[in-house]
OpenMM code with the backbone's topology and positions (N, CA, C; nanometers):
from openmm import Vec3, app, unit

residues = "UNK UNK UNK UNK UNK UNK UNK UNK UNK UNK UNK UNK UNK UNK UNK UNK UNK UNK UNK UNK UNK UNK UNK UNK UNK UNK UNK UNK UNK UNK UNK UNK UNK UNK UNK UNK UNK UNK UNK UNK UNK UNK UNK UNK UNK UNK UNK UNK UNK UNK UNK UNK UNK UNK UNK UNK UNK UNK UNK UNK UNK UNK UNK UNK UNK UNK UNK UNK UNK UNK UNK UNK UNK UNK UNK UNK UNK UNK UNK UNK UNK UNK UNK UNK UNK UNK UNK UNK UNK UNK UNK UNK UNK UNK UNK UNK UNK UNK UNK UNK UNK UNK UNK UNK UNK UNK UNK UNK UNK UNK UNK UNK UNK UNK UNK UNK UNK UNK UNK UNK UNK UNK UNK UNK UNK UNK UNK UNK UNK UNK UNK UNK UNK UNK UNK UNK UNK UNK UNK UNK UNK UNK UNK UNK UNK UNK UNK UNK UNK UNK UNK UNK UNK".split()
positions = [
    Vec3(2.8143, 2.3363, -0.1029),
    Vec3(2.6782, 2.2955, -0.1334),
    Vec3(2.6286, 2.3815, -0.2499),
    Vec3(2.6129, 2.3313, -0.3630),
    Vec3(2.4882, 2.3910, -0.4456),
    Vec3(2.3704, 2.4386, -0.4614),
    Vec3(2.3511, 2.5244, -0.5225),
    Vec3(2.2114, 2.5613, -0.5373),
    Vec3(2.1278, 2.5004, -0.5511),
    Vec3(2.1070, 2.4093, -0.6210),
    Vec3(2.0217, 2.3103, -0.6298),
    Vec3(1.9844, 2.1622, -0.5261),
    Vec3(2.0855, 2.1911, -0.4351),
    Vec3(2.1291, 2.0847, -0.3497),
    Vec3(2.0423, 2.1490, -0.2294),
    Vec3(2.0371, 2.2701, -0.2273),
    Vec3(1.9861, 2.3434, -0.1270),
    Vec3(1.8091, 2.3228, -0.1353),
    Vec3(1.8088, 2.3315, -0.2476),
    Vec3(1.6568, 2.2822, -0.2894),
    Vec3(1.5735, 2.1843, -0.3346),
    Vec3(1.6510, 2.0526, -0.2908),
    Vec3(1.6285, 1.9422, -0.3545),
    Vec3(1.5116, 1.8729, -0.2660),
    Vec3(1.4607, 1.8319, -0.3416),
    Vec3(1.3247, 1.7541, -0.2130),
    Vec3(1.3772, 1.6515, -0.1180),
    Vec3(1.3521, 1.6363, -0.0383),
    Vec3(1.4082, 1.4987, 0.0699),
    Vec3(1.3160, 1.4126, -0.0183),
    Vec3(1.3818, 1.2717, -0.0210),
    Vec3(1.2603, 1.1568, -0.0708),
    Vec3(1.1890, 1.1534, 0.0215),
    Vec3(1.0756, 1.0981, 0.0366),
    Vec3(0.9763, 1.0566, 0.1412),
    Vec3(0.9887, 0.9596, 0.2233),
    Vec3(1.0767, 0.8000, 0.1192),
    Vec3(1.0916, 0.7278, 0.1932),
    Vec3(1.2705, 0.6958, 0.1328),
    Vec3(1.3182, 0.6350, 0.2810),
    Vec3(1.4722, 0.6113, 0.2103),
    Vec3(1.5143, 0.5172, 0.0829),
    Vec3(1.6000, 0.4792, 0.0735),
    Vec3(1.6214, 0.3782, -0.0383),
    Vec3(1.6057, 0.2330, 0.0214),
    Vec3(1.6037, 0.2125, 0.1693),
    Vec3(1.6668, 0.1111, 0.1782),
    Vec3(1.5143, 0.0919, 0.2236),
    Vec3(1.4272, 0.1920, 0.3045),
    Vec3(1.2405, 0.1314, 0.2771),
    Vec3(1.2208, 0.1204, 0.1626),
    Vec3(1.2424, 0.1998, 0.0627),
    Vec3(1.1482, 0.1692, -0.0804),
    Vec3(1.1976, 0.0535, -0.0969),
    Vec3(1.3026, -0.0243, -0.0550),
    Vec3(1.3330, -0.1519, -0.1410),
    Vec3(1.2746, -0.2650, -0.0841),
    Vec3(1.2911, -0.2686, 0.0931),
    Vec3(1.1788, -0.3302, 0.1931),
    Vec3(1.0865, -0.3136, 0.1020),
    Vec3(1.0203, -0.2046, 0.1275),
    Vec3(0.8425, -0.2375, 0.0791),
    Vec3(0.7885, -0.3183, -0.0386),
    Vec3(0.8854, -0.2581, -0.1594),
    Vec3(0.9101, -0.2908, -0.2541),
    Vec3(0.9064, -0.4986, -0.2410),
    Vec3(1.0070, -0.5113, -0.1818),
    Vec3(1.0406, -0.6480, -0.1622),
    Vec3(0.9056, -0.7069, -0.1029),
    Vec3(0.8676, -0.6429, 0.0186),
    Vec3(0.7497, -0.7106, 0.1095),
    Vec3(0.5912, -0.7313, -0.0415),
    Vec3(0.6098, -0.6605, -0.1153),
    Vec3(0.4692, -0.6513, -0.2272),
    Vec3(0.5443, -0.8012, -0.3133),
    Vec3(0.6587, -0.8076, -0.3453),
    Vec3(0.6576, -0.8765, -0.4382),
    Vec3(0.6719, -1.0552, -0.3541),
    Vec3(0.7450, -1.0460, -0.2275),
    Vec3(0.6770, -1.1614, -0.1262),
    Vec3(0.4870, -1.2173, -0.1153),
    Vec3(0.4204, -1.1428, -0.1006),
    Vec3(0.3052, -1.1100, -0.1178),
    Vec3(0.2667, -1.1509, -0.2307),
    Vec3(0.2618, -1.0711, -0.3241),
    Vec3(0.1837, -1.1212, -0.4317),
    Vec3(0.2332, -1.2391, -0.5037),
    Vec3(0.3723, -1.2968, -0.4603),
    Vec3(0.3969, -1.4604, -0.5067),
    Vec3(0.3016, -1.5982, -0.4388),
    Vec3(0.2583, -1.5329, -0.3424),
    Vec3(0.1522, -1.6058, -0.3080),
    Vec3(-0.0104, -1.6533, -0.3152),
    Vec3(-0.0223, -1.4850, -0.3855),
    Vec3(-0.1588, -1.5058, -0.4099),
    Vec3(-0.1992, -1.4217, -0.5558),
    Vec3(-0.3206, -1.4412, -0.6098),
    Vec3(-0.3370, -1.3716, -0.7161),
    Vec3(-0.3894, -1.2230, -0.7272),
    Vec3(-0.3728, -1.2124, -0.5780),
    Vec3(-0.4126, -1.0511, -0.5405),
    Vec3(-0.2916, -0.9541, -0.6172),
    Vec3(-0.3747, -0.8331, -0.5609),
    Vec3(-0.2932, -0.7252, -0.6109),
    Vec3(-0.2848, -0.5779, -0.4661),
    Vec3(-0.1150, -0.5700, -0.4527),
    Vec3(-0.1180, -0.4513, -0.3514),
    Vec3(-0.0256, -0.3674, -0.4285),
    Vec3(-0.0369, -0.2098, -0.3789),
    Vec3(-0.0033, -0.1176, -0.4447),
    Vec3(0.0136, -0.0428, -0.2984),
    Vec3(0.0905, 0.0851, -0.3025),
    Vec3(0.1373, 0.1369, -0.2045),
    Vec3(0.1452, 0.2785, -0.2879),
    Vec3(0.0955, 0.3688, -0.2000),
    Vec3(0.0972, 0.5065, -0.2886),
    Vec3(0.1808, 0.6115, -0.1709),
    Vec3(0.2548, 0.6475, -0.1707),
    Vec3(0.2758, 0.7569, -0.0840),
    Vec3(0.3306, 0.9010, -0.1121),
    Vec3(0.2560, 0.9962, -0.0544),
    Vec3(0.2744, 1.1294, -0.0592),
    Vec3(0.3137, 1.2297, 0.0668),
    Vec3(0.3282, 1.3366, -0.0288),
    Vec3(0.3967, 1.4267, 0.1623),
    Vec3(0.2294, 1.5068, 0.2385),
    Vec3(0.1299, 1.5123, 0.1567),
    Vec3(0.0205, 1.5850, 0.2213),
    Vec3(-0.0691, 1.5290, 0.1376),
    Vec3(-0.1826, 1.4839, 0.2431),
    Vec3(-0.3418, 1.4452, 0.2125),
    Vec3(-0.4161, 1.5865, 0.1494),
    Vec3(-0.4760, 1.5185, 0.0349),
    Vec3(-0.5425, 1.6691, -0.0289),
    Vec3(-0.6656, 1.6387, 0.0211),
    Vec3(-0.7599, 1.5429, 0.1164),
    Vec3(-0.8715, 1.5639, 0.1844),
    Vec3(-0.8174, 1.5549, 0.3016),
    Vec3(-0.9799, 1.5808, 0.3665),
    Vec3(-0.9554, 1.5492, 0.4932),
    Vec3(-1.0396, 1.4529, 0.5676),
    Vec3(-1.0597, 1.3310, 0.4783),
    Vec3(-1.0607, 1.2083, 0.5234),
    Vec3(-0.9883, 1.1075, 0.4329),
    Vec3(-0.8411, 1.0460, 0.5088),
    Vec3(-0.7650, 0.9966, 0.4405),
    Vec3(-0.8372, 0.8459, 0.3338),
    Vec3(-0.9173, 0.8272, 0.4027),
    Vec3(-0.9977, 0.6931, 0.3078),
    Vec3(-1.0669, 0.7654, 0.1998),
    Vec3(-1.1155, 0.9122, 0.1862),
    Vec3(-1.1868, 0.8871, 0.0338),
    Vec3(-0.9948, 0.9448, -0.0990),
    Vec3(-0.9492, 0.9682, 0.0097),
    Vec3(-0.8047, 1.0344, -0.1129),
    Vec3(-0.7517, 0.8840, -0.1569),
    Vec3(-0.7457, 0.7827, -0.0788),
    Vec3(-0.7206, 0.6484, -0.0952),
    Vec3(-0.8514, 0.6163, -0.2323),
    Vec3(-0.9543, 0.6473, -0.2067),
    Vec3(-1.0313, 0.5980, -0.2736),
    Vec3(-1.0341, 0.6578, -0.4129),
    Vec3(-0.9845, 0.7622, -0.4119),
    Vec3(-0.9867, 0.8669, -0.5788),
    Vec3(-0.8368, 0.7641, -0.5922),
    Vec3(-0.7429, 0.7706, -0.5027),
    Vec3(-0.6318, 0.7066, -0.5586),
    Vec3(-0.6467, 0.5396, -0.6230),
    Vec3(-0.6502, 0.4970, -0.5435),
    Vec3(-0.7671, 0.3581, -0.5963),
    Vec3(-0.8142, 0.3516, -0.7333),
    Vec3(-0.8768, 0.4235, -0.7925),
    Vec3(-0.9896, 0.4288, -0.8907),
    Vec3(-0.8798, 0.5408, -1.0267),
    Vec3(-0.8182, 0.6133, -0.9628),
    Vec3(-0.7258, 0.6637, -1.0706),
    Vec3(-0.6179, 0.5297, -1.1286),
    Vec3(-0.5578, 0.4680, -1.0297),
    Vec3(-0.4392, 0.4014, -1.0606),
    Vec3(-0.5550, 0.2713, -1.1316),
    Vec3(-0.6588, 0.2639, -1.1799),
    Vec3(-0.7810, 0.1366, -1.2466),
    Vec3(-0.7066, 0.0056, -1.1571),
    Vec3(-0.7282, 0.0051, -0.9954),
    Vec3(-0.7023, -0.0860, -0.9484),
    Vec3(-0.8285, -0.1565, -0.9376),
    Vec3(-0.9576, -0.1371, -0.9505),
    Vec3(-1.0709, -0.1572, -0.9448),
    Vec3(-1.1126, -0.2666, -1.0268),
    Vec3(-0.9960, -0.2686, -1.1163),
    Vec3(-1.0205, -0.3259, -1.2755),
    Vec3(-0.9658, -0.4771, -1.3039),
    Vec3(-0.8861, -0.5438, -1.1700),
    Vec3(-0.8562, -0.6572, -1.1429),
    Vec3(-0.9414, -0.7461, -1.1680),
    Vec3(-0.8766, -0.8634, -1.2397),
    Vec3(-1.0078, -0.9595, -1.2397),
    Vec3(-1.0700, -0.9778, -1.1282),
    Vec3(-1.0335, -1.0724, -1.0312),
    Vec3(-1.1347, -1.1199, -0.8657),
    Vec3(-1.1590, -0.9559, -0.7958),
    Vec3(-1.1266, -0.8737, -0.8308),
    Vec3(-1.1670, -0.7194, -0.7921),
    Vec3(-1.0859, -0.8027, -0.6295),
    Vec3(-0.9629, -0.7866, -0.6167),
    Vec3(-0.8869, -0.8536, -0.4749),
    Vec3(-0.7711, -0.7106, -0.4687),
    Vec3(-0.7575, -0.6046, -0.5541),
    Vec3(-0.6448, -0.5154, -0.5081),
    Vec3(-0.6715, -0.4561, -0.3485),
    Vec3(-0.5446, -0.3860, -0.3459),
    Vec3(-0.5458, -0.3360, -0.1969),
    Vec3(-0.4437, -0.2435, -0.2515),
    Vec3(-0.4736, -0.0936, -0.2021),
    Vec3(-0.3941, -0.0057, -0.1605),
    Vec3(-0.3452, 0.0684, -0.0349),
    Vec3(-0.2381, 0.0640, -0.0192),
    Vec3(-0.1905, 0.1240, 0.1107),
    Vec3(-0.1556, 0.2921, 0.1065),
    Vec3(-0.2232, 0.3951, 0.1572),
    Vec3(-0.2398, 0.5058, 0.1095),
    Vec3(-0.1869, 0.6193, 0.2209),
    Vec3(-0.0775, 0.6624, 0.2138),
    Vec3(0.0679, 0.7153, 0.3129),
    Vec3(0.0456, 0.8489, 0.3228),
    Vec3(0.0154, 0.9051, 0.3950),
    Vec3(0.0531, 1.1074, 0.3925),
    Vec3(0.1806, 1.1234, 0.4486),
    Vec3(0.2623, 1.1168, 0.4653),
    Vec3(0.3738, 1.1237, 0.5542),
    Vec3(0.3652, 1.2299, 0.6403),
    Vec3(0.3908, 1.3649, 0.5615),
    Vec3(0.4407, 1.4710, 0.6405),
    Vec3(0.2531, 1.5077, 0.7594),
    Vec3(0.1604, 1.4459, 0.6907),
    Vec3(0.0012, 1.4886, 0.7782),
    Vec3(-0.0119, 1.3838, 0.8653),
    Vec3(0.0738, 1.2454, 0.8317),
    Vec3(0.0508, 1.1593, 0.9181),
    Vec3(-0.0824, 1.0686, 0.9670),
    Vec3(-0.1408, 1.0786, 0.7658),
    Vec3(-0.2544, 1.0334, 0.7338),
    Vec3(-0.2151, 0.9008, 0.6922),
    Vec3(-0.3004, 0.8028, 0.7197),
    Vec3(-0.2909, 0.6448, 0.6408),
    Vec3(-0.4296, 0.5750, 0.6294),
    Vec3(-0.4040, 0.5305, 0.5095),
    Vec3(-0.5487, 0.4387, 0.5150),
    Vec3(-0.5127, 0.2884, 0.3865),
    Vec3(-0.6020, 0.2372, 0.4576),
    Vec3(-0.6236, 0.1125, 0.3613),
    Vec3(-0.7267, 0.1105, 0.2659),
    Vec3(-0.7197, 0.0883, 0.1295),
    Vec3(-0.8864, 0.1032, 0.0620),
    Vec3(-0.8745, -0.0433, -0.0145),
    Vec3(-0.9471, -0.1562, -0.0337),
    Vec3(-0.9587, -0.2799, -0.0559),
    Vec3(-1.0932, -0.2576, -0.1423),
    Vec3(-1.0690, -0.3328, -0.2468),
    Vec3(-1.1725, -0.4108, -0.3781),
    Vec3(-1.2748, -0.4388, -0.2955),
    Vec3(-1.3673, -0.4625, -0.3739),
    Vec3(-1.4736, -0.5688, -0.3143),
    Vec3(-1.5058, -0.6668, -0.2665),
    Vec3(-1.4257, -0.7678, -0.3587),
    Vec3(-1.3704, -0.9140, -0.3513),
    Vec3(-1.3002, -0.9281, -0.2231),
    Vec3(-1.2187, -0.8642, -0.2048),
    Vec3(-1.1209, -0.9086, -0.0506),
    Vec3(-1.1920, -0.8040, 0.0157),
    Vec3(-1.2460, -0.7436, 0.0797),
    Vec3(-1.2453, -0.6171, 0.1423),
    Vec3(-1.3878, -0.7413, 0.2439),
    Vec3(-1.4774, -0.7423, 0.1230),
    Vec3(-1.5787, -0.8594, 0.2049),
    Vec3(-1.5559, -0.9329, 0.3442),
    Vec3(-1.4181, -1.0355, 0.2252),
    Vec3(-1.3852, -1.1356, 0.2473),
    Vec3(-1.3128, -1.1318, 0.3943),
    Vec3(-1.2089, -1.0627, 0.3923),
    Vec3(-1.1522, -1.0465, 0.4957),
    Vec3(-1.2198, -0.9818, 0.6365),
    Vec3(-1.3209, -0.8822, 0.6052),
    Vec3(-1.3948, -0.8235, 0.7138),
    Vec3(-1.3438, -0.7020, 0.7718),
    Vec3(-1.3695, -0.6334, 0.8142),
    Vec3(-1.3854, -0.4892, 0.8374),
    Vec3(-1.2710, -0.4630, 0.9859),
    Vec3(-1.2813, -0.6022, 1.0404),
    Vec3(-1.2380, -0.6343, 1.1891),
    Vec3(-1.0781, -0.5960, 1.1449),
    Vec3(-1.0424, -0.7102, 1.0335),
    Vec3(-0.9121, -0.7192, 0.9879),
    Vec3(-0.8603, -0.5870, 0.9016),
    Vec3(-0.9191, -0.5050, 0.8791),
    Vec3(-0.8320, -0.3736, 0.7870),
    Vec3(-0.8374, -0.2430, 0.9219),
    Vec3(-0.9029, -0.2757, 1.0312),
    Vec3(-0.8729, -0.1737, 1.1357),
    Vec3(-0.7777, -0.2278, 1.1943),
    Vec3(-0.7496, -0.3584, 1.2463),
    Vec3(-0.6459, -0.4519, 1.3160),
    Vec3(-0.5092, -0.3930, 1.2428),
    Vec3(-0.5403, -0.3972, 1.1020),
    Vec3(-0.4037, -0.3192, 1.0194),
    Vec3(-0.3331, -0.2519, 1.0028),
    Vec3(-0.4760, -0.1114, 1.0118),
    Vec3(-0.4066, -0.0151, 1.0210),
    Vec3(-0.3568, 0.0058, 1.1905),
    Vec3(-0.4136, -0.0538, 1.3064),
    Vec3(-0.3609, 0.0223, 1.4336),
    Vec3(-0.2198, -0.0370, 1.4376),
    Vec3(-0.1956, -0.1557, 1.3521),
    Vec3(-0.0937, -0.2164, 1.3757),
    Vec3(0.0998, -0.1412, 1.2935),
    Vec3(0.0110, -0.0664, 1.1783),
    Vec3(0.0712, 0.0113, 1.0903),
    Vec3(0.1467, 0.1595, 1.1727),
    Vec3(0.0371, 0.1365, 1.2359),
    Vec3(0.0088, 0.3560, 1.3120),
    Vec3(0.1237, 0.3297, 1.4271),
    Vec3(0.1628, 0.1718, 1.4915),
    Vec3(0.2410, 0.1464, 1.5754),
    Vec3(0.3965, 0.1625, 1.5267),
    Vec3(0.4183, 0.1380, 1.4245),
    Vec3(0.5587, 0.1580, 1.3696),
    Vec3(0.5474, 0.2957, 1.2760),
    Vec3(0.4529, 0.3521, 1.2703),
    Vec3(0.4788, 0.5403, 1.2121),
    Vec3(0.4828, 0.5933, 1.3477),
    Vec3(0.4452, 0.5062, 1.4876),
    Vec3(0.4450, 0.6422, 1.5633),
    Vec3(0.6232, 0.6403, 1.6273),
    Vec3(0.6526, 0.5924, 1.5615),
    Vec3(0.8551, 0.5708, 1.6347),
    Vec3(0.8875, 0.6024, 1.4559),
    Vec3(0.8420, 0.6187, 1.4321),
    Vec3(0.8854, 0.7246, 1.2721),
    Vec3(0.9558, 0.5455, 1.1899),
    Vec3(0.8936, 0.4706, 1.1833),
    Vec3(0.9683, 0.3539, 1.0844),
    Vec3(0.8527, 0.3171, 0.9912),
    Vec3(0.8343, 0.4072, 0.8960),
    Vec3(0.7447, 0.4196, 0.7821),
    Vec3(0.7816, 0.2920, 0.7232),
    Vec3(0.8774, 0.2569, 0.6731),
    Vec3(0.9398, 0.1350, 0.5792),
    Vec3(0.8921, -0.0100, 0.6915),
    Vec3(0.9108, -0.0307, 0.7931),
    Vec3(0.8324, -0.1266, 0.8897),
    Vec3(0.6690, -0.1249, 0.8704),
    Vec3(0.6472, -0.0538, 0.8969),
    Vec3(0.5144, -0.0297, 0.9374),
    Vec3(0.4680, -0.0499, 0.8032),
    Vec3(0.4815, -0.0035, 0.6600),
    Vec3(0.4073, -0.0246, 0.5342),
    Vec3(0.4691, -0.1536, 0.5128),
    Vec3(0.5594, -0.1776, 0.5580),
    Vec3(0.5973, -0.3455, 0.5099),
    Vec3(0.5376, -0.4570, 0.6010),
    Vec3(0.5322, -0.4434, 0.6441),
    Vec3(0.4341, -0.5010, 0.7979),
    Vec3(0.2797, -0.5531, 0.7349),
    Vec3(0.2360, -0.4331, 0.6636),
    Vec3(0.0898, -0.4826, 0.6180),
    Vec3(0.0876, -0.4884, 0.5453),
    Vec3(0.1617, -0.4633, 0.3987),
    Vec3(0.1749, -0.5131, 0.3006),
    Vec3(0.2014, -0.7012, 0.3362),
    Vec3(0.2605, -0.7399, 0.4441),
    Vec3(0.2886, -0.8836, 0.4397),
    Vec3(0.1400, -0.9615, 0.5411),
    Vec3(0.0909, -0.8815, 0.6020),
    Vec3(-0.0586, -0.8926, 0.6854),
    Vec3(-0.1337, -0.8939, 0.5579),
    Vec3(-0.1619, -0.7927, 0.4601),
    Vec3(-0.2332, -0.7801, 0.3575),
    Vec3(-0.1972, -0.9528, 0.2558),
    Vec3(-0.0752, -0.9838, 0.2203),
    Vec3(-0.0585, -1.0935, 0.1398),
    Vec3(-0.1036, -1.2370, 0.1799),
    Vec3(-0.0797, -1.2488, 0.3279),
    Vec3(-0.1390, -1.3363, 0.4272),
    Vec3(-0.3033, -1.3813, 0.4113),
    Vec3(-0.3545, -1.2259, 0.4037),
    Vec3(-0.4937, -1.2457, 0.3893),
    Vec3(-0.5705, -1.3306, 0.2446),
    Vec3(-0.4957, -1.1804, 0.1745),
    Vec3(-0.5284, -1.2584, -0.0132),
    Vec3(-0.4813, -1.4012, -0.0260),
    Vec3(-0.3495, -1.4270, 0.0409),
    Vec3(-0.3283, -1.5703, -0.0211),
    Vec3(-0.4310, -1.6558, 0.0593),
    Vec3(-0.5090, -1.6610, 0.1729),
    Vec3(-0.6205, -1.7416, 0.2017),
    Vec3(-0.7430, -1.7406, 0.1401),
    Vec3(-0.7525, -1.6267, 0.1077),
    Vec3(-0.9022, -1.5948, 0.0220),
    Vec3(-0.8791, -1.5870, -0.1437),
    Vec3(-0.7504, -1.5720, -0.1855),
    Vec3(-0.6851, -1.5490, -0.3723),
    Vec3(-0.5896, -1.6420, -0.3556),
    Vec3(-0.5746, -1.7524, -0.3338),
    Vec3(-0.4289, -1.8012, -0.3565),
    Vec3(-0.3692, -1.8178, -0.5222),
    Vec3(-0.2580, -1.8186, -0.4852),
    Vec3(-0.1384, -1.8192, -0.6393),
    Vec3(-0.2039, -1.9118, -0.7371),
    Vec3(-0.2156, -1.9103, -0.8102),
    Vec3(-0.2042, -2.0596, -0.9215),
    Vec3(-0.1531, -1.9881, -1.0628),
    Vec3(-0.0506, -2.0522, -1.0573),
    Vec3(0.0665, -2.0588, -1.1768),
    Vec3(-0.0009, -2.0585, -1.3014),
    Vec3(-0.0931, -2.1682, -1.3099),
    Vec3(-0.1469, -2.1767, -1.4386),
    Vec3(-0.2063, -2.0745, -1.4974),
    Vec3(-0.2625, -1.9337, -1.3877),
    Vec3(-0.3822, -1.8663, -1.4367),
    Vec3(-0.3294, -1.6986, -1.4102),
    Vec3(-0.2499, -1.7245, -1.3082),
    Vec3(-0.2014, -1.5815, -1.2623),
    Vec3(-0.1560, -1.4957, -1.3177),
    Vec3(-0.1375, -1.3536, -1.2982),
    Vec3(-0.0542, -1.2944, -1.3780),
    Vec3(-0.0447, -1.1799, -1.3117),
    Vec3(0.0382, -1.1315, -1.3028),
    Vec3(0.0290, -0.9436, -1.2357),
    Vec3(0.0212, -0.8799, -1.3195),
    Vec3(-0.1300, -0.8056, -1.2222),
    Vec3(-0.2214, -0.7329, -1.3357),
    Vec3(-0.1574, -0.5814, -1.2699),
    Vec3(-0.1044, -0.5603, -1.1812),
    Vec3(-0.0405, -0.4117, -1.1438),
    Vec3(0.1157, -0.4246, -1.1254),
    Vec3(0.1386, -0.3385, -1.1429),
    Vec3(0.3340, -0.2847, -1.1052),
    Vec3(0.3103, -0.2965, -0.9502),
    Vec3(0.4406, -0.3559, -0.8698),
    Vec3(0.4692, -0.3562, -0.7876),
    Vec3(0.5444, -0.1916, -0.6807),
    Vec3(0.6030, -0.1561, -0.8048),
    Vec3(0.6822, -0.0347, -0.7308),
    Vec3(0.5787, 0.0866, -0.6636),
    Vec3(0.6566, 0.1023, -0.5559),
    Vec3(0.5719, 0.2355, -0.4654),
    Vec3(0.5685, 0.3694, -0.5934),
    Vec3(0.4289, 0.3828, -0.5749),
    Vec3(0.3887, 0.5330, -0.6200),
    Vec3(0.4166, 0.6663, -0.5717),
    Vec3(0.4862, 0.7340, -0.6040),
    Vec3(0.4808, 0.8892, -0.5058),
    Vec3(0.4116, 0.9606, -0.5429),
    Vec3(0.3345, 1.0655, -0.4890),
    Vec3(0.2469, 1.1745, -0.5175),
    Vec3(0.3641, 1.2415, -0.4648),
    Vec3(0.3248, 1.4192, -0.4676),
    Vec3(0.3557, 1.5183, -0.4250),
    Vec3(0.3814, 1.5548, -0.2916),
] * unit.nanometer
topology = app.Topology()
chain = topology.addChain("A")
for resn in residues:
    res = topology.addResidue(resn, chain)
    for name in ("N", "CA", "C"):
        topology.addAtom(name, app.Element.getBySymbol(name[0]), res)
């Protein structure tokens, strides 16, 4: 073993979740003209995981969507923080009922440690929603964000 091998970061998530999740966003957003993004890190720098979602949100100019319909899915891993932070446009729309339904449904597959389930899970709950309230149209659509998971620190 190497020195450097000795000190190498573990990824956060494996290869074969990042590609799930990965896959579950781009299922999703073929359906609707929404936008989801997935950010994940090893430690929440607050300590309420919805406003770090919300600086994250507003850094990555997800805000900046036309129908204001993004959604971010916002991961602490190692604190075992999660939150959902939703636009205006969908956040309304969908209701307050449906992004708690989400996350308890999310918190069910982190608590048996299957991070890659559980963020893929509502990433496809999340596409479900937008495509009833944003659906696709070819003529007009366009992806206004990158699909690939974000890592923080």
């Amino acid at each position: 073993m190497s020195l450097l091998s000795m000190f190498a970061k573990k990824p956060l998530l494996s290869e074969d979740d990042t590609s799930m999740i990965v896959d579950a966003i781009r299922a999703a957003e073929k359906k609707t003209s929404g936008e989801i993004r997935v950010y994940v890190e090893s430690h929440c720098r607050f300590v309420d995981s919805l406003d770090r979602a919300a600086e994250v949100f507003y850094s990555l100019k997800m805000d900046a969507t036309e129908n204001r319909n993004a959604v971010l899915v916002y991961v602490a891993i190692k604190d075992k923080q999660l939150a959902v932070f939703a636009d205006e446009g969908i956040y309304k729309k969908a209701g307050e009922g449906f992004w708690n339904k989400a996350v308890k449904g999310m918190l069910q597959h982190f608590n048996s440690n299957d991070y890659g389930k559980g963020i893929s899970s509502i990433v496809t709950e999340t596409g479900n929603t937008l495509h009833a309230n944003f659906p696709y149209d070819s003529s007009t659509d366009k992806n206004e964000l990158p699909d690939d998971i974000v890592f923080g620190k």
